[in-house]
Each structure stands twice: as structure tokens, then as C-alpha cells.
C-alpha positions in Angstrom: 32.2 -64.6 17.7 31.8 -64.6 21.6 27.7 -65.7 21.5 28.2 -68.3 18.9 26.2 -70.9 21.5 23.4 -68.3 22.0 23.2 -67.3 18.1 22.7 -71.4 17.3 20.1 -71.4 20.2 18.5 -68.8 18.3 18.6 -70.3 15.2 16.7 -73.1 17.0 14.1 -71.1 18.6 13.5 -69.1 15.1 12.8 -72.3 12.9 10.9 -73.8 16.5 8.3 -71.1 16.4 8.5 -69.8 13.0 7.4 -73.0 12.0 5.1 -73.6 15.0 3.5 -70.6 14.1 3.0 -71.1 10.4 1.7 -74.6 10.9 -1.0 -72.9 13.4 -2.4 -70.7 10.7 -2.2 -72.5 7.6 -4.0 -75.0 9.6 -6.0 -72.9 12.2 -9.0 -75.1 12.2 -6.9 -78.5 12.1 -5.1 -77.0 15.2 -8.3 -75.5 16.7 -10.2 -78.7 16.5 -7.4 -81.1 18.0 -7.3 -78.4 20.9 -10.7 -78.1 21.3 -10.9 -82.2 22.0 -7.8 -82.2 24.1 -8.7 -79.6 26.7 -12.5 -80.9 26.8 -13.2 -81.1 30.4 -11.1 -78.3 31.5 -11.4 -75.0 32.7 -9.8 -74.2 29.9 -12.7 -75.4 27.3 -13.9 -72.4 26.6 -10.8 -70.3 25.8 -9.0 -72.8 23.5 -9.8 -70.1 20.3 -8.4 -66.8 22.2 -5.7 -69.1 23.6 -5.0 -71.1 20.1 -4.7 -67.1 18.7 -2.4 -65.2 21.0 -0.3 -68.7 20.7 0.0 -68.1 17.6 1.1 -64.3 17.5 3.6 -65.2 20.2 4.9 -67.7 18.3 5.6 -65.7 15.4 7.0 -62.7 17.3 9.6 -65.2 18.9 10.6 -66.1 15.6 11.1 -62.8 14.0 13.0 -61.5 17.3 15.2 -64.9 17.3 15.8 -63.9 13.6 16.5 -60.5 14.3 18.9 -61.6 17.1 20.9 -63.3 14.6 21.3 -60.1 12.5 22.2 -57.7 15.2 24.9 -60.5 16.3 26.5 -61.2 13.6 26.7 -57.5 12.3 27.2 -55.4 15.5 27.3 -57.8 18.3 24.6 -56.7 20.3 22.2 -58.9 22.0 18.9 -56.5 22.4 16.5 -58.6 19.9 18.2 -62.1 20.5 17.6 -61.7 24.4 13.9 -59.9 23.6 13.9 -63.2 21.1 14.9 -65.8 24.1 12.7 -64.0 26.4 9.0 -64.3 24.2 10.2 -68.3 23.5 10.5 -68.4 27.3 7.0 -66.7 27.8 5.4 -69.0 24.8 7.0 -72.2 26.3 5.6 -71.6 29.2 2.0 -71.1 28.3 2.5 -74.4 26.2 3.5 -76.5 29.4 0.6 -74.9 31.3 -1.5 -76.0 28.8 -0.2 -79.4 28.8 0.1 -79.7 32.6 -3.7 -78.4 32.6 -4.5 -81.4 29.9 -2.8 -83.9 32.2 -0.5 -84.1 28.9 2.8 -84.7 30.8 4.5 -86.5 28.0 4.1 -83.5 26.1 4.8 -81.2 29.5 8.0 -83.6 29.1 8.8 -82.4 25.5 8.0 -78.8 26.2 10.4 -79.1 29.3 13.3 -79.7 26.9 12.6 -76.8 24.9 12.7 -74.3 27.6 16.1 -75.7 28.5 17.9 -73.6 25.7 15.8 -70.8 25.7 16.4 -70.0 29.3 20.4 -70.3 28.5 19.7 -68.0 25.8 18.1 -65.4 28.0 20.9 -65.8 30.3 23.6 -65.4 27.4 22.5 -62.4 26.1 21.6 -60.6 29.6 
């Protein structure tokens, strides 16, 4: 199998948000509170609910895709949902570090850096 680096990077991304994403709803308030406290004092006060919720969606959409990436891979070879798959963990990783940059959170920019390291290759792969 030619993509066998981008179908492990997808693997990655999959149980990344897929997990990400159920930990966000089973505990939305847990989440929502922690948020609220640590974007207190930023423009972003205000929208941490709207924010907390499209996270969340995105999250879960990544996930499937990554999933679904996997699938078409292994059984035809084609790369539509894996790159679609990179592309929305790219697009979620990114609001995450903005988030964190915004929160002066730059250990946890850091973190978020590393993330998008393998997502990007994975975009790149399967383009």
C-alpha cells in the first residue's frame, strides 16, 4: 500500500478528534466551564459557547472523514475523504492554536503545533 504513512496519520487524527470530540459532549458543561474561565478577559469571552459547539462538530466530522479515509484506502486506493479528513483536522487545529495564542496559552499553542505537523503531511499525501 503506497499511502501507508498517510493511512496511520489518519488513524491518528481519527482517534485525536473522535475522542476530542466525544469528551466535549459527554462533558459539554465540564468543557464549557474550564473555557469560559480560561478565555475570561478576552475578546473571546463572549463566544466561548458558539465556539465550544462548532469545535465540537468539527471535531467529529474530522473523525469520521479520517475514518472514512482509511476505508476508501484500503479498499480502492483513493484518497478523496482521507485528504477531505486531513483537511477539517487542519481547519480544527487551527482554530484550537488561535484560541490558545488568544489565551496567551503558548504551552498549549506548543502542543497544538505538534499536532498540525502530521495533518498538514497528510493533506499533502493525499493531494
Amino acid at each position: 500500500m503506497e499511502n501507508l504513512a498517510a493511512v496511520f496519520i489518519l488513524i491518528f487524527l481519527a482517534i485525536t478528534f473522535l475522542q476530542s470530540g466525544y469528551d466535549k459532549y459527554t462533558d459539554y458543561n465540564g468543557n464549557l466551564s474550564w473555557l469560559t474561565e480560561h478565555f475570561s478577559g478576552t475578546f473571546l469571552a463572549g463566544k466561548v459557547a458558539p465556539a465550544l459547539k462548532t469545535l465540537l462538530v468539527l471535531e467529529i466530522i474530522a473523525g469520521i472523514l479520517c475514518l472514512a479515509g482509511v476505508v476508501e484506502i484500503s479498499i480502492s486506493g483513493g484518497t478523496v475523504f482521507g485528504k477531505y479528513g486531513a483537511s477539517v483536522s487542519c481547519i480544527a487545529l487551527l482554530m484550537l492554536l488561535f484560541g490558545q495564542r488568544i489565551a496567551k496559552d503558548y504551552d498549549g499553542a506548543r502542543t497544538i503545533a505538534i499536532y498540525f505537523i502530521p495533518a498538514v503531511l497528510a493533506v499533502y499525501w493525499l493531494s
